[in-house]
C-alpha positions as CSV (number, residue, x, y, z in Angstrom):
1,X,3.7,-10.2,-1.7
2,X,2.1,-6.6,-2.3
3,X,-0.8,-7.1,0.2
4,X,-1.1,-4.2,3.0
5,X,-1.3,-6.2,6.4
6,X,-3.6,-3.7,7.8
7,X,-5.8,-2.8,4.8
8,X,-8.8,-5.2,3.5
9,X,-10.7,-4.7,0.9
10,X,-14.9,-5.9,0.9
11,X,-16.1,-7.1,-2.7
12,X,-19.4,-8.0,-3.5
13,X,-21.4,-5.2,-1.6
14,X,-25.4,-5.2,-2.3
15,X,-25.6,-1.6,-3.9
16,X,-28.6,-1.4,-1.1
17,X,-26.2,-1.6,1.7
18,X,-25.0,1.2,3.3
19,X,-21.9,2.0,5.1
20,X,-23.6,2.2,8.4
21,X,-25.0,-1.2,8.0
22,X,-21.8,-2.9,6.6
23,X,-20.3,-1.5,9.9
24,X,-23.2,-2.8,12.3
25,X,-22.6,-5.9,11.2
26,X,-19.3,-5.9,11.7
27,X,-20.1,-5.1,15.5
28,X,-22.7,-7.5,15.6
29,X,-20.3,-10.4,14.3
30,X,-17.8,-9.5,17.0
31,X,-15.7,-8.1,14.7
32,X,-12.8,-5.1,15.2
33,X,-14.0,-1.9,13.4
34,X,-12.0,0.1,11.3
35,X,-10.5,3.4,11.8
36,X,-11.0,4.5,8.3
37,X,-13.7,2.9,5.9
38,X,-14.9,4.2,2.9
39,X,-16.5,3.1,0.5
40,X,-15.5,3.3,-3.4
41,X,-17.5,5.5,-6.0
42,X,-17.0,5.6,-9.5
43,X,-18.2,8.7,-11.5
44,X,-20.3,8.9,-8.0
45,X,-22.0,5.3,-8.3
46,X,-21.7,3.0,-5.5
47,X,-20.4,-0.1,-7.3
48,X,-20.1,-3.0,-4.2
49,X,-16.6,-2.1,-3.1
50,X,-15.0,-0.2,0.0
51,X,-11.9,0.0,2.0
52,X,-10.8,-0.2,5.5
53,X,-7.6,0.4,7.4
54,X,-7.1,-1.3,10.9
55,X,-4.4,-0.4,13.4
56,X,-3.2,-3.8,13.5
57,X,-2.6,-6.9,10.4
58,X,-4.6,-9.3,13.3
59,X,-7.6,-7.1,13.5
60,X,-7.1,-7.0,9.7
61,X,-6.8,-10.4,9.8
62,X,-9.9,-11.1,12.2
63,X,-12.2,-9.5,10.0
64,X,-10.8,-10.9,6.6
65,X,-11.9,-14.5,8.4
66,X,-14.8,-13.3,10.3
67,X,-16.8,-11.7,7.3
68,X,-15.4,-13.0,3.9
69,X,-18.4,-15.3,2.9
70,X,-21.0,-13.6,4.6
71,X,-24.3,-13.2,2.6
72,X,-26.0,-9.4,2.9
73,X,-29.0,-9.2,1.4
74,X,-28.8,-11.9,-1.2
75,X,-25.1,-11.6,-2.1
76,X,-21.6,-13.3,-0.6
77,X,-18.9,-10.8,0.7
78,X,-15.5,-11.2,-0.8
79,X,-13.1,-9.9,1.7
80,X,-9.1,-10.0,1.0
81,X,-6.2,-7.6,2.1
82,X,-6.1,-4.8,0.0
83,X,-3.0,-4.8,-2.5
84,X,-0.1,-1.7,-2.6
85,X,-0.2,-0.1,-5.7
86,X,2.4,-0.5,-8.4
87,X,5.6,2.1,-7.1
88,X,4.8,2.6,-4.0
């Protein structure tokens, strides 16, 4: 498997939803935050997708349960461990 135990990516982001409020409702739902979190830009458009890194895979884990399925402002989060890139 080429999944990173500790890294999740979040698919499915309303382009209206910033990184602040992504994180807030993370803390509201209970949920361990991230130590980094960024989201992903292309050609410096927002297009629904970020990345976080957690100290641990069960606070990786925790969140991948706790917010995968979640609907933000009309549209269901998609959350799944990020996957290593090819060589590395």
């Amino acid at each position: 498997d080429d999944a990173i135990p500790n890294a999740i990516v979040v698919k499915n982001i309303n382009f209206a939803i910033k990184r602040e409020t992504l994180l807030q409702t993370m803390s509201d739902l209970g949920l361990p935050l991230p130590y980094a979190f960024n989201y992903h830009f292309d050609g410096g458009v927002f297009r629904g997708l970020a990345f976080g890194n957690f100290r641990t895979p069960e606070e990786a884990a925790r969140v991948i349960i706790g917010l995968n399925g979640i609907t933000l402002l009309g549209r269901p989060l998609k959350v799944e461990y990020k996957k290593a890139l090819p060589g590395t």
